[in-house]
C-alpha positions in Angstrom: -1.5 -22.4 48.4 -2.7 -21.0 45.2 -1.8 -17.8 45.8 1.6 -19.0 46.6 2.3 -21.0 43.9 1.4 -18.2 41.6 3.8 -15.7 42.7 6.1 -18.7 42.5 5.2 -18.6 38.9 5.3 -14.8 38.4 8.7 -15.1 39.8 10.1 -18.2 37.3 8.6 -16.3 34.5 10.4 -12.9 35.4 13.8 -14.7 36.1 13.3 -16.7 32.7 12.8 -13.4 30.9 15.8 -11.5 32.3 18.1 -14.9 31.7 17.1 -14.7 27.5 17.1 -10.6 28.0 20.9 -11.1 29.3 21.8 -13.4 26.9 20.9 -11.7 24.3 23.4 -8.6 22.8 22.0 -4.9 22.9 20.3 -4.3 20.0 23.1 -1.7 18.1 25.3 -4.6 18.5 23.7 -7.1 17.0 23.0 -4.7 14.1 26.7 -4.0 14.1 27.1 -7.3 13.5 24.9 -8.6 11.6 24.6 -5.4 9.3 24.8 -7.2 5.6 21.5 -8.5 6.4 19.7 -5.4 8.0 20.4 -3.9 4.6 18.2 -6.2 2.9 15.3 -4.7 4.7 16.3 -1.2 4.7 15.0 -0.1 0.8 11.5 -2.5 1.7 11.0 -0.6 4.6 12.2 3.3 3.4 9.7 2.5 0.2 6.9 1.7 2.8 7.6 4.8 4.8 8.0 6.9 1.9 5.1 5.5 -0.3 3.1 3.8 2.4 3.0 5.4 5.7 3.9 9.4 4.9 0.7 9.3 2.8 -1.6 8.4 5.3 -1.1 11.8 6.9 -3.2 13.0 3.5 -6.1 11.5 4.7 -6.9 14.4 6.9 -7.9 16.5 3.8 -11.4 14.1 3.7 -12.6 15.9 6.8 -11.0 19.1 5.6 -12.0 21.3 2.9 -8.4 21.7 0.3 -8.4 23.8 -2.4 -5.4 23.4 -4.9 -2.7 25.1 -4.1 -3.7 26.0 -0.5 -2.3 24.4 2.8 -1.5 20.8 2.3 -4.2 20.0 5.3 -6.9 21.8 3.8 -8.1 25.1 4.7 -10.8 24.6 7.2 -12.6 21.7 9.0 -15.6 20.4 6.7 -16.7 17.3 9.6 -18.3 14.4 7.8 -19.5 16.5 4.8 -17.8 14.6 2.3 -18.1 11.0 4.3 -22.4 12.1 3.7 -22.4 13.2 0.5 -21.1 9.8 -1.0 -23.4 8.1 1.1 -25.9 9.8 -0.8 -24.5 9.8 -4.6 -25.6 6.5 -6.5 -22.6 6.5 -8.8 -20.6 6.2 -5.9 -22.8 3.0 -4.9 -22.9 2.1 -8.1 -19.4 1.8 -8.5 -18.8 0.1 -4.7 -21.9 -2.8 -5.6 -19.0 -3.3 -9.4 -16.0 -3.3 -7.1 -17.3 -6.4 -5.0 -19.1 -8.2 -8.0 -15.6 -7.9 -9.9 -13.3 -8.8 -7.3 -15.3 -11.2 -5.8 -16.1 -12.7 -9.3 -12.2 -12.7 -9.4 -10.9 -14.5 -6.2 -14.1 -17.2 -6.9 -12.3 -17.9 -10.0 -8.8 -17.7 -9.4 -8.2 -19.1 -6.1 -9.5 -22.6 -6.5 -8.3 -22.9 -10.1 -4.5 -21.7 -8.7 -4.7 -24.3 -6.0 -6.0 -27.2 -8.4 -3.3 -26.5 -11.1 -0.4 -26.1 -8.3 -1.8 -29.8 -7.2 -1.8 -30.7 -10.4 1.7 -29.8 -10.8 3.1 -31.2 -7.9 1.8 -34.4 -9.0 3.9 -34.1 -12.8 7.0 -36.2 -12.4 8.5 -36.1 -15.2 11.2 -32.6 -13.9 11.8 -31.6 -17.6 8.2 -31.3 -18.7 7.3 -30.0 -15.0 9.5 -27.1 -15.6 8.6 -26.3 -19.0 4.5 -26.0 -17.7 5.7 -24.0 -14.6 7.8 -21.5 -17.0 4.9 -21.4 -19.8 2.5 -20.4 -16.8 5.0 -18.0 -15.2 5.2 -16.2 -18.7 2.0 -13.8 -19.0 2.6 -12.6 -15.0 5.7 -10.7 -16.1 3.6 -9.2 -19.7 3.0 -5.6 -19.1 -1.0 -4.4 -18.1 -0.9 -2.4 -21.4 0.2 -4.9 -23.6 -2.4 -7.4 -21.9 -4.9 -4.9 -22.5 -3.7 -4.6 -26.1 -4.0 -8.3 -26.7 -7.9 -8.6 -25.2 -8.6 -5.6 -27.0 -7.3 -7.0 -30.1 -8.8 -11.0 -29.5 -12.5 -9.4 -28.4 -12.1 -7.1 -31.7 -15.2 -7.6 -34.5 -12.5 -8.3 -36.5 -10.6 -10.6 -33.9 -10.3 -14.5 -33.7 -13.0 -15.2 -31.4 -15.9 -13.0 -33.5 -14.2 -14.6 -36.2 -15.0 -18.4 -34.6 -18.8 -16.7 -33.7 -19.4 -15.5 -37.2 -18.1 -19.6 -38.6 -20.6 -21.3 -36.5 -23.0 -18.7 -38.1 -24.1 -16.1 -35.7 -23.6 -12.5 -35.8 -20.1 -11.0 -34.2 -20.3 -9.1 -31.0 -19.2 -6.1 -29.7 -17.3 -7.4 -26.5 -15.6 -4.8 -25.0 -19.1 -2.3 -25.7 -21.2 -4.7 -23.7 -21.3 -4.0 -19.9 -22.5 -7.2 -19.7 -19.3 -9.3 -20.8 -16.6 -6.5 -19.0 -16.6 -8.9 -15.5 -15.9 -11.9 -18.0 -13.4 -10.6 -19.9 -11.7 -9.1 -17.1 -11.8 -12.4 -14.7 -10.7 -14.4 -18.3 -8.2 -12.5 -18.8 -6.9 -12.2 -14.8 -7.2 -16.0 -14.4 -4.9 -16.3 -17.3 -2.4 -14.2 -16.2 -2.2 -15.4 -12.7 -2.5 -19.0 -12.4 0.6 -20.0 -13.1 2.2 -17.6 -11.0 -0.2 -18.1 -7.6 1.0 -21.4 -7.7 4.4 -20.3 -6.5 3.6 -20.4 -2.6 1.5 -23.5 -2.9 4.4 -25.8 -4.7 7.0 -24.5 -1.7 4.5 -25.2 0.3 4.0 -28.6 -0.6 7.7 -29.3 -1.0 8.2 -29.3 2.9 5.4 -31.9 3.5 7.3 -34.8 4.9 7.7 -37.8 2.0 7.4 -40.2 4.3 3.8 -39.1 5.1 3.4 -40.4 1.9 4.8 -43.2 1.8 2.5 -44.1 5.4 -0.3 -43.4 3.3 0.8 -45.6 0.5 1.0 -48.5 2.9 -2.5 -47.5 4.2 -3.7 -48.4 0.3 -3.9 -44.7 -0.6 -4.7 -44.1 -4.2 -3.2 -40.6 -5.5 -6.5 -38.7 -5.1 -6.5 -39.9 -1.1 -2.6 -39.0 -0.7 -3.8 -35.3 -2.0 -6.5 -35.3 0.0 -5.4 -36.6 3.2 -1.5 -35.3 3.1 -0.9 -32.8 0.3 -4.0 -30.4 0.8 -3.6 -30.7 5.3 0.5 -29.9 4.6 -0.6 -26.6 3.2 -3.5 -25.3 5.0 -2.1 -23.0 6.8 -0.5 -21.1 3.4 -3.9 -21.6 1.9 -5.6 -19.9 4.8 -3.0 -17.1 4.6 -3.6 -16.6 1.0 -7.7 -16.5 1.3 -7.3 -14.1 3.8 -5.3 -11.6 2.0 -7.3 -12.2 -1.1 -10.4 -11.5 1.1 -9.1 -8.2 2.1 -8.8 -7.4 -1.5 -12.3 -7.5 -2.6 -13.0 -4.1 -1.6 -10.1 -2.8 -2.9 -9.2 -2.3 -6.6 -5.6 -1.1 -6.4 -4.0 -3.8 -8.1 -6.3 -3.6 -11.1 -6.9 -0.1 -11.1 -4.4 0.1 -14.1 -6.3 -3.0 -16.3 -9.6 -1.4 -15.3 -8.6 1.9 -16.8 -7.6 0.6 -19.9 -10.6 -2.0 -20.6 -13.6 0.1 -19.3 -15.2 2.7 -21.7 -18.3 5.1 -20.9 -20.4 2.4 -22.7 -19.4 0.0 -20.0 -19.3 1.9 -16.9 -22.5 0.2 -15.5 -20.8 -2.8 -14.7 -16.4 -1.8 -15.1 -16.8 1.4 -13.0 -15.1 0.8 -9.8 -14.4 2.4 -6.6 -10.6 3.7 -7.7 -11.6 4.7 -11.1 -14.6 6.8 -9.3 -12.0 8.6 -6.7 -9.8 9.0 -10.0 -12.2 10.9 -11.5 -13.6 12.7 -8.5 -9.9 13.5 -7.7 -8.0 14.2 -10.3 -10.1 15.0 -13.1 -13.0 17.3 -11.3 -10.3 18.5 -8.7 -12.7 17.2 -6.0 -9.8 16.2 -4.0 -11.4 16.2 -0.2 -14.4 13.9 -2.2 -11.8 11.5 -3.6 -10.3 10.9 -0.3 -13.1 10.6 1.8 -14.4 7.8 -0.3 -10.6 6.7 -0.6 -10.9 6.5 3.4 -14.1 4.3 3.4 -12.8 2.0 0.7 -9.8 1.5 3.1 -12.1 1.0 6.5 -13.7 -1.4 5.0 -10.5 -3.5 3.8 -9.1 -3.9 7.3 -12.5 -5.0 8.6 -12.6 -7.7 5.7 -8.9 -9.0 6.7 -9.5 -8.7 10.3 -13.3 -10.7 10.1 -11.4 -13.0 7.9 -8.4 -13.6 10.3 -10.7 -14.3 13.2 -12.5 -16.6 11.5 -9.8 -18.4 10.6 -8.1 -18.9 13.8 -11.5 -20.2 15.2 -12.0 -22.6 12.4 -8.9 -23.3 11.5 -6.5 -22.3 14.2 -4.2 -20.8 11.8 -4.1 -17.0 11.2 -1.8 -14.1 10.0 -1.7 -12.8 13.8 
């Protein structure tokens, strides 16, 4: 009987799937069709082939020795060479152990402050002044890295406001931005700044598809505002705070997004604590022409990304049941 019935169901299944396969136009067709919209995606996914995928191919170099100016794939097989000699060099460490105190330093500041101030914004409702906050927070995302750079440079000066403020209250200025020991501050201060008003932009679209009448159940219940964001607001957008954590988790190896703000804060003085992985494969890359070096560490750096997002994912979907795939 079982056996029958589950051919019976193998059959249903294959007869269900050629039904929608019929139904549905051959693929040229529908892109005939509908070809306004396909060209939305076409520039997204010729940058990504272009800038994204082609590149990968370059990775080949870290278990081949290149030379500039010699074949593109290097000019004969080197093995793990370059994956060992990293292993061994403590600058390399060094800069790996700065990469995860900075970007973890980061997300532990930035994520829950984004979600509190995008609560705290859903709950403004007054529209006028609601918009004004939103578009004064919005503001410093769209300031150039340089000119941000410019302006901490200029506030953590000896001759800037906040040594100014120091040397009031009667203590002697500081040299900020010579101390290795205030570069994660000023870099998480300064990254916080610039985006918590823009993170909040998935969490309020989010939160306006939470069904108002889930609300208004709650009200009846004798739910104060802290319970209605507790038991409605923050459940309604789980799943887009889940997505979120886990991308930001798969960040905090990487340093490509800050590469450019870490290159123009960190100094020689402050390497100890600013020197990250990227600015380490910039200098072992394009500076000392180590190029095989750079990418073999480029490589690793990359490994250990996907690992992050993928440990992160499956966590997720066991705790939470909702994951990216």
């Amino acid at each position: 009987m079982k056996s029958e019935s589950k051919s019976l169901e193998k059959r249903m299944k294959k007869e269900t799937a050629k039904a929608i396969k019929a139904s549905q136009p051959p693929l040229m067709k529908h892109i005939k069709k509908h070809w306004k919209l396909y060209m939305f995606i076409l520039i997204p996914i010729i940058y990504y082939i272009i800038f994204r995928y082609l590149p990968m191919a370059g990775n080949i170099i870290a278990f081949r020795k290149y030379r500039a100016g010699g074949p593109i794939f290097g000019v004969e097989n080197s093995g793990f060479k370059y994956f060992k000699q990293f292993m061994r060099d403590k600058t390399f460490w060094r800069a790996f152990g700065n990469t995860l105190t900075i970007n973890f330093s980061y997300l532990l500041w930035r994520f829950p402050l984004t979600l509190i101030f995008a609560l705290l914004l859903n709950e403004v409702k007054n529209v006028r002044w609601k918009k004004f906050v939103q578009t004064v927070s919005y503001l410093p995302h769209f300031i150039a890295v340089v000119i941000v750079c410019g302006m901490v440079k200029e506030l953590v000066s000896i001759n800037g406001p906040i040594n100014a403020l120091i040397k009031a209250l009667g203590h002697e200025p500081i040299t900020f931005i010579q101390l290795p020991e205030w570069f994660v501050t000023i870099f998480v201060t300064s990254g916080v700044w610039q985006a918590l008003g823009w993170g909040t932009i998935l969490y309020l679209a989010a939160m306006s598809g939470i069904n108002t009448e889930l609300y208004d159940a709650a009200k009846v219940d004798g739910a104060n505002r802290f319970k209605q964001v507790w038991h409605v607001t923050i459940p309604g957008i789980l799943t887009t705070i889940t997505t979120i954590l886990i991308l930001d988790i798969g960040s905090i190896v990487g340093s490509g997004g800050v590469f450019e703000k870490i290159m123009m804060l960190y100094n020689e003085m402050t390497y100890e604590t600013a020197d990250v992985v990227s600015t380490y494969v910039y200098r072992m890359g394009v500076r000392s022409g180590n190029y095989s070096y750079a990418t073999a560490v480029g490589l690793f750096e990359g490994v250990i990304g996907l690992i992050l997002v993928t440990t992160a994912n499956i966590t997720s979907r066991k705790l939470t049941k909702s994951s990216l795939w």
